[in-house]
Structure formats: C-alpha cells, structure tokens
Backbone of each chain as nested JSON, in Angstrom:
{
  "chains": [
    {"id": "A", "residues": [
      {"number": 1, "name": "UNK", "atoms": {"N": [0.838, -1.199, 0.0], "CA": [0.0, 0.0, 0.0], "C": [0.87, 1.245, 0.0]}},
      {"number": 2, "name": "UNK", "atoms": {"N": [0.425, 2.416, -0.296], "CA": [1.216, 3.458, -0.687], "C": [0.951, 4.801, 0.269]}},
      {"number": 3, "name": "UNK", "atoms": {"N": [0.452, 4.363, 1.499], "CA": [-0.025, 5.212, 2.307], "C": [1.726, 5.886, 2.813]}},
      {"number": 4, "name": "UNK", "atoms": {"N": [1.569, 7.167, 3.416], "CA": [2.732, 7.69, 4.537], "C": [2.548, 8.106, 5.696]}},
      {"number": 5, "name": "UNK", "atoms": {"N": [3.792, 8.101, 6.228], "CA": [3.448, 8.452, 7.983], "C": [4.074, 10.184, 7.749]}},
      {"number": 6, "name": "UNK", "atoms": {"N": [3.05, 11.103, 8.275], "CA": [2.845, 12.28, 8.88], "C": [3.9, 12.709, 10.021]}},
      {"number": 7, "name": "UNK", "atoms": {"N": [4.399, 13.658, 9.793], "CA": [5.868, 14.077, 11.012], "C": [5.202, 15.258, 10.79]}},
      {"number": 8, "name": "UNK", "atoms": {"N": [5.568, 15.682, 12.237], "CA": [5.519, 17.346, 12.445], "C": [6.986, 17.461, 13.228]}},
      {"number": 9, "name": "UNK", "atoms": {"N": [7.462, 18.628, 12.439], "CA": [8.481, 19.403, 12.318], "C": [8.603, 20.022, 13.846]}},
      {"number": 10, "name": "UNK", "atoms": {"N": [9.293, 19.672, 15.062], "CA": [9.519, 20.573, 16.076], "C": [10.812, 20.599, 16.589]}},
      {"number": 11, "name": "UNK", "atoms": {"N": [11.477, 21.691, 16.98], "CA": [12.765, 22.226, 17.077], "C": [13.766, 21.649, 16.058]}},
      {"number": 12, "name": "UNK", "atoms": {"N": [13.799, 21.135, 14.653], "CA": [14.013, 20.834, 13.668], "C": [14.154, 18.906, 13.388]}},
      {"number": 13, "name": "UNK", "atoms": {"N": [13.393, 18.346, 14.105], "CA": [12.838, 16.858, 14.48], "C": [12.154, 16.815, 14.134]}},
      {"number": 14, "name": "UNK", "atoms": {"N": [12.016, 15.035, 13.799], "CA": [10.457, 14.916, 12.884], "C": [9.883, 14.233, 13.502]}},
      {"number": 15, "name": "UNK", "atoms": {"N": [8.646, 14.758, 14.202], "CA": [8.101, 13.985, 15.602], "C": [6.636, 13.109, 14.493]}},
      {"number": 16, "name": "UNK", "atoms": {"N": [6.211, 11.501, 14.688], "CA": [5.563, 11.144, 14.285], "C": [4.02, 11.587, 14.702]}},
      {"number": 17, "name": "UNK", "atoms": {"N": [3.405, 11.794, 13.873], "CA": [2.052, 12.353, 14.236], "C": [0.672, 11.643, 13.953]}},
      {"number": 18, "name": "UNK", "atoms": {"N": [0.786, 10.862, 12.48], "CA": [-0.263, 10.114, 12.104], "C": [0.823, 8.89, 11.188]}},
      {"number": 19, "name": "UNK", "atoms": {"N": [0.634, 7.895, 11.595], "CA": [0.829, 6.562, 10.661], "C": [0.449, 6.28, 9.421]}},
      {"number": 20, "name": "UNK", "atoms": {"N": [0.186, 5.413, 8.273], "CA": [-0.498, 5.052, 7.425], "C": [-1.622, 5.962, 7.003]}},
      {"number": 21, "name": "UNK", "atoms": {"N": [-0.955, 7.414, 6.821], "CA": [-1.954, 8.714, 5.846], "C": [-2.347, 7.991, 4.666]}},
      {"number": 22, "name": "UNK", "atoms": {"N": [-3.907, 8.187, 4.493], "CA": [-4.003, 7.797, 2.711], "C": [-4.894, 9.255, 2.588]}},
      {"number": 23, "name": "UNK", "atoms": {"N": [-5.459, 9.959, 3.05], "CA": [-5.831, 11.119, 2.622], "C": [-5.699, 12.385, 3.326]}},
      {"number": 24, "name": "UNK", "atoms": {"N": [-4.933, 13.611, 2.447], "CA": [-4.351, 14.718, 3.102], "C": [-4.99, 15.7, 2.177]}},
      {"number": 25, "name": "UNK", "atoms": {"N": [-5.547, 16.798, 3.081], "CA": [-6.58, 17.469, 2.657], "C": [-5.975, 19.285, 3.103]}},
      {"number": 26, "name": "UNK", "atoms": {"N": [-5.345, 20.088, 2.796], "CA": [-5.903, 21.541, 2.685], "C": [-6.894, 22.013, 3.522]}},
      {"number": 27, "name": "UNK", "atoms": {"N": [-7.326, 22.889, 4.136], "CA": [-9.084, 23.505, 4.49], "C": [-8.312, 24.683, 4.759]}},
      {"number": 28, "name": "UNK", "atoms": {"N": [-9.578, 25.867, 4.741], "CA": [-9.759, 26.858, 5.036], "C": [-9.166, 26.787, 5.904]}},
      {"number": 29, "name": "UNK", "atoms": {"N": [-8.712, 28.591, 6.145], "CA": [-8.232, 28.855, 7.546], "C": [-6.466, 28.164, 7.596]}},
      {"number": 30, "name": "UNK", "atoms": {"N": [-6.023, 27.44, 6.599], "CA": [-4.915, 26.823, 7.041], "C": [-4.744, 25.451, 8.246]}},
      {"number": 31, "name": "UNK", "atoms": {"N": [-5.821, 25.318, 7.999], "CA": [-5.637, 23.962, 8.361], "C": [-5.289, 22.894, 7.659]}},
      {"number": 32, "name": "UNK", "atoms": {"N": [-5.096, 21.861, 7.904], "CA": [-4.775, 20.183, 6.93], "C": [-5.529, 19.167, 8.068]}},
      {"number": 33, "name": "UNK", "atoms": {"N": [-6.142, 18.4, 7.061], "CA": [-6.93, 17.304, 7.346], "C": [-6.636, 16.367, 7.119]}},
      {"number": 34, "name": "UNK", "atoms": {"N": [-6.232, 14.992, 7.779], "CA": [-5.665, 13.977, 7.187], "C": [-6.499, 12.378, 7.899]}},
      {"number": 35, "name": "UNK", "atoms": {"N": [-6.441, 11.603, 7.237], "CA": [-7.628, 10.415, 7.307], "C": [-6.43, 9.342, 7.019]}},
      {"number": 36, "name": "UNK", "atoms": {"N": [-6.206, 8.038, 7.878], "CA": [-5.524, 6.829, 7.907], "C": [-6.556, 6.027, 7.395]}},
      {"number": 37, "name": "UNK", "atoms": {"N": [-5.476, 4.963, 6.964], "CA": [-6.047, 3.574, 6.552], "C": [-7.11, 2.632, 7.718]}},
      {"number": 38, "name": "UNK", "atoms": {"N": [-6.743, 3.096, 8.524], "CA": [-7.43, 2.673, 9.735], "C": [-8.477, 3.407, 10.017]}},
      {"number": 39, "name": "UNK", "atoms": {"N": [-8.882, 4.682, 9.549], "CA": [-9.7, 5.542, 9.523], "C": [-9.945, 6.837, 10.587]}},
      {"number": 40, "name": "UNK", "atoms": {"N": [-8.438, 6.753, 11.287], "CA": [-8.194, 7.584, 11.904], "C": [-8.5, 8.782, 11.75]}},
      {"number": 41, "name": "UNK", "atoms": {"N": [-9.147, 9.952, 12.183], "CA": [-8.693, 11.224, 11.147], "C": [-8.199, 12.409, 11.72]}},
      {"number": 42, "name": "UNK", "atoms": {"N": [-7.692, 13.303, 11.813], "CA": [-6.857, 14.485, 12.579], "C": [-6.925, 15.976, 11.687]}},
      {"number": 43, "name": "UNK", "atoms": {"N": [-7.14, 16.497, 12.566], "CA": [-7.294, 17.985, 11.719], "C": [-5.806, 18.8, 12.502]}},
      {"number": 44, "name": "UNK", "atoms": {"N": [-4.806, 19.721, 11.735], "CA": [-4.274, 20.799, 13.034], "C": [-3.947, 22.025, 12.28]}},
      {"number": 45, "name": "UNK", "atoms": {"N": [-3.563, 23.23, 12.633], "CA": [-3.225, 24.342, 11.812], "C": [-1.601, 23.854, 10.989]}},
      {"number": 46, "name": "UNK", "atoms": {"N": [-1.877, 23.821, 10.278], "CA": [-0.189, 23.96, 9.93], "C": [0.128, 23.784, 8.254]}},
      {"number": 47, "name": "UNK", "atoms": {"N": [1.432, 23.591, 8.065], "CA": [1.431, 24.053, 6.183], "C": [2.886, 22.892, 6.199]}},
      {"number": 48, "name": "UNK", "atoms": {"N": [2.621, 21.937, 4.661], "CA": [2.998, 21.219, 4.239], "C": [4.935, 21.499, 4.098]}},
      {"number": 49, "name": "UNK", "atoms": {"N": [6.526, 20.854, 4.466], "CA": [7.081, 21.374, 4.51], "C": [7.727, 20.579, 3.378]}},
      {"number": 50, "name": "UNK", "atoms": {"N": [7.154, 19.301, 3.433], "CA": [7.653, 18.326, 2.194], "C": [7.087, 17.153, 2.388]}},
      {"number": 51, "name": "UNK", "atoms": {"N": [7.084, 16.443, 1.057], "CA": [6.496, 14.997, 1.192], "C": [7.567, 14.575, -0.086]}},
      {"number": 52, "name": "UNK", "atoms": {"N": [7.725, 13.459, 0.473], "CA": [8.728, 12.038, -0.014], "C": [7.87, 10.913, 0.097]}},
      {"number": 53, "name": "UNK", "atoms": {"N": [7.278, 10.619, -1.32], "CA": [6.474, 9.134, -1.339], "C": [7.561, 8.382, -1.509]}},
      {"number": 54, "name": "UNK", "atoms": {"N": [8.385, 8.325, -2.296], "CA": [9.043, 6.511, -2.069], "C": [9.789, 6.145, -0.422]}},
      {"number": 55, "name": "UNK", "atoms": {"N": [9.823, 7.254, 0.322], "CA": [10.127, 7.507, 1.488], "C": [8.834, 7.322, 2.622]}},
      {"number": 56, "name": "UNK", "atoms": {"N": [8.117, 7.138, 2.335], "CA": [6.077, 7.091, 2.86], "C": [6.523, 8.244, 3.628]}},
      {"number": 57, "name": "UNK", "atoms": {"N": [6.829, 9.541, 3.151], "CA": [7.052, 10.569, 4.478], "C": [6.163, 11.938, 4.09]}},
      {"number": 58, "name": "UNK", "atoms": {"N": [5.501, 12.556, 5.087], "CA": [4.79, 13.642, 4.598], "C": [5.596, 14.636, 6.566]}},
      {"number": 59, "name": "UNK", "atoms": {"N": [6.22, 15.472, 5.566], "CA": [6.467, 16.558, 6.892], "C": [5.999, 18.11, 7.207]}},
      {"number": 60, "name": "UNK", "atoms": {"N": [4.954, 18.075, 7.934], "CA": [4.266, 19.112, 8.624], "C": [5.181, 20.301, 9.504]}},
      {"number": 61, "name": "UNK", "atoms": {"N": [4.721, 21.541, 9.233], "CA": [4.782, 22.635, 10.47], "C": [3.822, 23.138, 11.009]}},
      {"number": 62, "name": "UNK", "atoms": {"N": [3.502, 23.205, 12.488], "CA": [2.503, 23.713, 13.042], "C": [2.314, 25.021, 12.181]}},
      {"number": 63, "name": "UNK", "atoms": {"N": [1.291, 25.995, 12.678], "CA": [1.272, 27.571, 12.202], "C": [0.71, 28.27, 12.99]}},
      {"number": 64, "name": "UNK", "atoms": {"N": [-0.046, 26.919, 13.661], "CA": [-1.063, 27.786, 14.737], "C": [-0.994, 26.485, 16.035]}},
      {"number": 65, "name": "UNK", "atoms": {"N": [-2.19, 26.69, 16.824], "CA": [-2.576, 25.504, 17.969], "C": [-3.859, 24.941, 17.81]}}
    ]},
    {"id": "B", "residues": [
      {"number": 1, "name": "UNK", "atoms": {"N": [6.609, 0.8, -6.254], "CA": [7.229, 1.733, -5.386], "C": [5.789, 2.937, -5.48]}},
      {"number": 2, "name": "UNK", "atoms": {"N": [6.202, 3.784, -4.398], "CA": [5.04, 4.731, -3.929], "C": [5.035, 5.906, -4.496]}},
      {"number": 3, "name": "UNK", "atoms": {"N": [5.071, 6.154, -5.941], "CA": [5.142, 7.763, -6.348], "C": [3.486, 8.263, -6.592]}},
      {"number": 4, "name": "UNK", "atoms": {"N": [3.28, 8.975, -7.121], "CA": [2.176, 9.261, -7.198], "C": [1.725, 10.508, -8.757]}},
      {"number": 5, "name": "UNK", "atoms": {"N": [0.789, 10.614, -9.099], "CA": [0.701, 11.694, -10.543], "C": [0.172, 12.805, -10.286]}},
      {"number": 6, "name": "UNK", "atoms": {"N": [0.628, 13.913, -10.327], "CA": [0.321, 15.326, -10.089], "C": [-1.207, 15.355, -10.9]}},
      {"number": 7, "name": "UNK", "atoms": {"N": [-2.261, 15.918, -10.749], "CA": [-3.007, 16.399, -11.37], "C": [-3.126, 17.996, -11.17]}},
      {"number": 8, "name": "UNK", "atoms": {"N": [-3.498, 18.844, -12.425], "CA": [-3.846, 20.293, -12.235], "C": [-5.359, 19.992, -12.417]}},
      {"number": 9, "name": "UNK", "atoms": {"N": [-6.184, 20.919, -11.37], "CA": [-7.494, 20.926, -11.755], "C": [-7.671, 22.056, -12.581]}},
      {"number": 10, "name": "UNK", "atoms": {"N": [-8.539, 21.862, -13.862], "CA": [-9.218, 22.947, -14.905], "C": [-10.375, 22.844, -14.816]}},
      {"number": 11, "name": "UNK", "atoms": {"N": [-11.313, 23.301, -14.543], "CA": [-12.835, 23.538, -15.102], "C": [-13.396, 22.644, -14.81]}},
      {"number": 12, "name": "UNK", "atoms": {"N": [-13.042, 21.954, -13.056], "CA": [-13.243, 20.871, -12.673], "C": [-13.105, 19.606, -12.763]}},
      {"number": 13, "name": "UNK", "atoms": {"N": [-12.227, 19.486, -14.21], "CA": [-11.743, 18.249, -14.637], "C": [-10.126, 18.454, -14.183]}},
      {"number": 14, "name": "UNK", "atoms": {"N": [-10.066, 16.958, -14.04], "CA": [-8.279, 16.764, -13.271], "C": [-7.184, 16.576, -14.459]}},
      {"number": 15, "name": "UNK", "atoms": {"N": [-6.274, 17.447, -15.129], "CA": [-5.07, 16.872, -16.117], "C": [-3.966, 16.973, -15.708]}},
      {"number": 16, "name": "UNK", "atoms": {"N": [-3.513, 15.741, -16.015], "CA": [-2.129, 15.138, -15.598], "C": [-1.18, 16.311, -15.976]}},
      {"number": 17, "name": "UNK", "atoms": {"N": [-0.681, 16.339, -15.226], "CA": [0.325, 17.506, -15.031], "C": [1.87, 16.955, -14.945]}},
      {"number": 18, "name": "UNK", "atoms": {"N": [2.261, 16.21, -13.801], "CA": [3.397, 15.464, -14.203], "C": [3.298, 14.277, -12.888]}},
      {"number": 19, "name": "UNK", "atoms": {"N": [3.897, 12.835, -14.206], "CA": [3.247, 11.525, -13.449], "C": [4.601, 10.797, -12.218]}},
      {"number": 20, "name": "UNK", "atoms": {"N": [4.759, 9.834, -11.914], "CA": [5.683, 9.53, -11.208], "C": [6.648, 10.378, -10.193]}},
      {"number": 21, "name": "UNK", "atoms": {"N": [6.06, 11.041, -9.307], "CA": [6.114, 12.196, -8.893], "C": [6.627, 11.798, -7.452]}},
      {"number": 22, "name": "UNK", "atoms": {"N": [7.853, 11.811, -7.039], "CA": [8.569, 11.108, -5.672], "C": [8.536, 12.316, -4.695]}},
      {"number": 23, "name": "UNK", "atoms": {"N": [9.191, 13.688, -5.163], "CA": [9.323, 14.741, -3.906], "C": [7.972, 16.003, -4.233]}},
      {"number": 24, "name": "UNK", "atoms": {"N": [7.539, 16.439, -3.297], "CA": [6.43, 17.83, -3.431], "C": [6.897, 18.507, -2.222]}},
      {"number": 25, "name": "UNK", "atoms": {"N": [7.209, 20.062, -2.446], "CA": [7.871, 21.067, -1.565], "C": [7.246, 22.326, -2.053]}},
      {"number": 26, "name": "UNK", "atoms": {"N": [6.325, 22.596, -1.473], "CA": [5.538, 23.939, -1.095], "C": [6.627, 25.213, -0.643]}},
      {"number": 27, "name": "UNK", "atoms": {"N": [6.524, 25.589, -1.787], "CA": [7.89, 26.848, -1.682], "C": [7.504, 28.276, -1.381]}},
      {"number": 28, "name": "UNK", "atoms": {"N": [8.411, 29.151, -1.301], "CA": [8.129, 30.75, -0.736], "C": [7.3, 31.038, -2.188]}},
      {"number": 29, "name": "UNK", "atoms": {"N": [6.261, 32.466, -1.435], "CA": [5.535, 32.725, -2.473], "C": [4.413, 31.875, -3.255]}},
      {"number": 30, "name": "UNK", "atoms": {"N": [4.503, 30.749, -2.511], "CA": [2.91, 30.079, -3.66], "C": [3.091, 29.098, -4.114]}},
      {"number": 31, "name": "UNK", "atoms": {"N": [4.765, 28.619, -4.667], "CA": [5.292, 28.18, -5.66], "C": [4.96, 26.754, -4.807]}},
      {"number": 32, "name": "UNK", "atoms": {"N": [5.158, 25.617, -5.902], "CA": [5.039, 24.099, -5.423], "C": [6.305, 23.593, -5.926]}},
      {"number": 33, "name": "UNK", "atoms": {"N": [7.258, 23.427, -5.752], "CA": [7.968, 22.357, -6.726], "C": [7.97, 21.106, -6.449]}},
      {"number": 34, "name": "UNK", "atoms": {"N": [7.899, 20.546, -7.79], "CA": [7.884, 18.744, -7.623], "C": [8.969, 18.237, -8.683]}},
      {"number": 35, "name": "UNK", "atoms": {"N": [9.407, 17.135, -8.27], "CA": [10.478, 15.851, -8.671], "C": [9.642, 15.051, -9.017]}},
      {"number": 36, "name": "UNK", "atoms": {"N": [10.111, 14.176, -9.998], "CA": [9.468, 13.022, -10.363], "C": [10.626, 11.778, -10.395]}},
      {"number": 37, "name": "UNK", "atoms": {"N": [10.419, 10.191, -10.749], "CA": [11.279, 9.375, -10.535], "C": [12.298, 9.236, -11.757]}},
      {"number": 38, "name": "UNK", "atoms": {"N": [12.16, 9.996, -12.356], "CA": [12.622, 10.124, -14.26], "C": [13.834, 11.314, -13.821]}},
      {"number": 39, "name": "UNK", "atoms": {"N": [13.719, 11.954, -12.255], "CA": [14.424, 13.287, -12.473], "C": [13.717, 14.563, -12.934]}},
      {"number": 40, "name": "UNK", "atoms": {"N": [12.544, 14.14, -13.445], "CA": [11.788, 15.802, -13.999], "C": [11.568, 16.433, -13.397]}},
      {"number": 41, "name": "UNK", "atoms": {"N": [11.536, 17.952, -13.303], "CA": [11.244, 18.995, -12.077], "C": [10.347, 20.008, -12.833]}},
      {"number": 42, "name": "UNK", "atoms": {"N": [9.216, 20.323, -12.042], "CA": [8.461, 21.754, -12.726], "C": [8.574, 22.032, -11.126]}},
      {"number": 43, "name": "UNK", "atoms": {"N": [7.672, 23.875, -11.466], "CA": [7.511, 24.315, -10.132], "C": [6.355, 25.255, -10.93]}},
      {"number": 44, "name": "UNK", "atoms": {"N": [5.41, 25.634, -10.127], "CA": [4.229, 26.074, -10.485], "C": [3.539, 26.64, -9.193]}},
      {"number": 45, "name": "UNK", "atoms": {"N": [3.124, 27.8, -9.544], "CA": [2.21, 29.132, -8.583], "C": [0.832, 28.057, -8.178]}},
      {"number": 46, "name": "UNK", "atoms": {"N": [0.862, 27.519, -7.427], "CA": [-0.72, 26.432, -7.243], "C": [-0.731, 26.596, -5.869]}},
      {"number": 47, "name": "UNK", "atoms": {"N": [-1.828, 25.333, -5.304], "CA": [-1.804, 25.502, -4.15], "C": [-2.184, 23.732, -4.191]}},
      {"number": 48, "name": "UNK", "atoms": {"N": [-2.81, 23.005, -2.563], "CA": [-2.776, 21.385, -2.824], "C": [-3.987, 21.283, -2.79]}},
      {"number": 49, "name": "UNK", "atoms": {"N": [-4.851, 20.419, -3.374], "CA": [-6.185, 20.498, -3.301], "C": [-6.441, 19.35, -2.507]}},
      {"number": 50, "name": "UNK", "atoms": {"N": [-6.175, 18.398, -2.805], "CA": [-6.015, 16.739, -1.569], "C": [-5.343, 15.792, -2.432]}},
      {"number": 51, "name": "UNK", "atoms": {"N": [-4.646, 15.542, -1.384], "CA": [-3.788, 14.395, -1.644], "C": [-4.132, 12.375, -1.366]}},
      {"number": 52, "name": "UNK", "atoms": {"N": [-4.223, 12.142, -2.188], "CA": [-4.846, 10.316, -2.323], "C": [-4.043, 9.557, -2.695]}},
      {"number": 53, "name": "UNK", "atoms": {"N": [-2.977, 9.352, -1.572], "CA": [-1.734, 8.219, -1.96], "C": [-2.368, 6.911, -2.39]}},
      {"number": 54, "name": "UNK", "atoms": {"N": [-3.229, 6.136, -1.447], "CA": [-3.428, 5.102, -2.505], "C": [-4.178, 4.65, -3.77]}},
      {"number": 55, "name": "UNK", "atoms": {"N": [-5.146, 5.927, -4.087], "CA": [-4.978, 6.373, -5.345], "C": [-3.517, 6.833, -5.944]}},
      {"number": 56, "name": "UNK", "atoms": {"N": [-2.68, 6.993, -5.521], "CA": [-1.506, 7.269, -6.265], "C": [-1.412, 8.96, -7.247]}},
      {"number": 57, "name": "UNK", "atoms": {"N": [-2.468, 10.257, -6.303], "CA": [-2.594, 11.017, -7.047], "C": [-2.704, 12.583, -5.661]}},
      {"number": 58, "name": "UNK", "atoms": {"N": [-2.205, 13.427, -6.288], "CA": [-1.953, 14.138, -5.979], "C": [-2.636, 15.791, -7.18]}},
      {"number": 59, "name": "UNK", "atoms": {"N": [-3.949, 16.407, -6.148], "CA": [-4.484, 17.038, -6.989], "C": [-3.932, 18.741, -6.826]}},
      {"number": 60, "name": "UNK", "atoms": {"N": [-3.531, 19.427, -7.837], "CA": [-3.445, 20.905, -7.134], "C": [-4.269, 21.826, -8.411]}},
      {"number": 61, "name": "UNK", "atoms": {"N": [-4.12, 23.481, -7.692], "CA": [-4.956, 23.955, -8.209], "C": [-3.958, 25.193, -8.547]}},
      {"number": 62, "name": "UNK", "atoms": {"N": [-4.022, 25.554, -9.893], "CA": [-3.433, 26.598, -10.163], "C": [-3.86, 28.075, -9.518]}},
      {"number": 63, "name": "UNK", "atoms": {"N": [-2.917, 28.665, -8.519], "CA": [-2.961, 29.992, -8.436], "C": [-2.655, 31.181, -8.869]}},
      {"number": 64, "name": "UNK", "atoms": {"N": [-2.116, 30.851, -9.735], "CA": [-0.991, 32.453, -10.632], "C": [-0.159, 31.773, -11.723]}},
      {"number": 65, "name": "UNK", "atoms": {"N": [-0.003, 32.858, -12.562], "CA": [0.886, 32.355, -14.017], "C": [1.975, 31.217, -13.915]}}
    ]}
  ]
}
C-alpha cells in the first residue's frame, strides 16, 4: 500500500504524528486534514514542509494551535 | 514503489500535469515544486487540493501564471 506516515516538524525533528496517511486534505483557515487507513482522522493548523512518497514521508509545520 | 501523478485541476476536470512524482515542496511565495522518478522537475504558482496516496494522485490547483 502506498499510504505515509505524517511528522511534524519541532525544534528541527520529525516527531511522528499520524501513521499510514491515505488522505491529506488543505481547508480553510490553514488547516490540513488527514484520514488513515485505519480511519483515523486528525485535523491541526499547519502548512505542508515536504512529502517524499518513495520515502512514505509527509512533513508538517505547526502555524497555529 | 510509492510515487504518485500530479493532477492540475481545470474547469473541474483533473489533467495530468506530471506523473511519477517522488518529492512535493511547497515553496516561498505560492510556488510548489515537484520531482518526479525520471528526475523531472516543474515548479508552479498552485496551491494542494487533496492528496490520495493510494490512489496514487496528488491534486493541485493553479494559483498564478
């Protein structure tokens, strides 16, 4: 499966946040929405800093709380 | 392996924009740049519309020239 695991970016570490992402979503306001294979789903303020699929890596920065 | 195909949305329909697509980096100013597994690089004024790894697709939306 081609899902990735979600890191958020803190004091320049990539702290794991969500496992097995299969859907990453944008919203208003600057938020990102993201939904696991498991059907997990998580909303938080923050903006995309990079994603590496053959790496399953998607890395987040907060922006807000 | 886990790459995925850029789509640009037009007029609500999705066109392939560029396929096999390994790195995406949301740059200063707007800009997106993406890598693909071939080595190809564009960078384009867009923004992310949602992302569907195991669809294998990655949708954005043009913001500026």
């Amino acid at each position: 499966m081609c899902e990735a695991s979600v890191y958020l970016l803190k004091d320049d570490k990539e702290e794991l946040f969500l496992d097995s992402v299969d859907i990453l979503e944008p919203q208003e306001g600057g938020k990102i929405y993201m939904r696991n294979l498991a059907g997990e789903q998580k909303t938080l303020t923050a903006r995309i800093k990079r994603i590496r699929l053959v790496e399953h890596k998607i890395v987040l920065e907060k922006t807000g709380d």
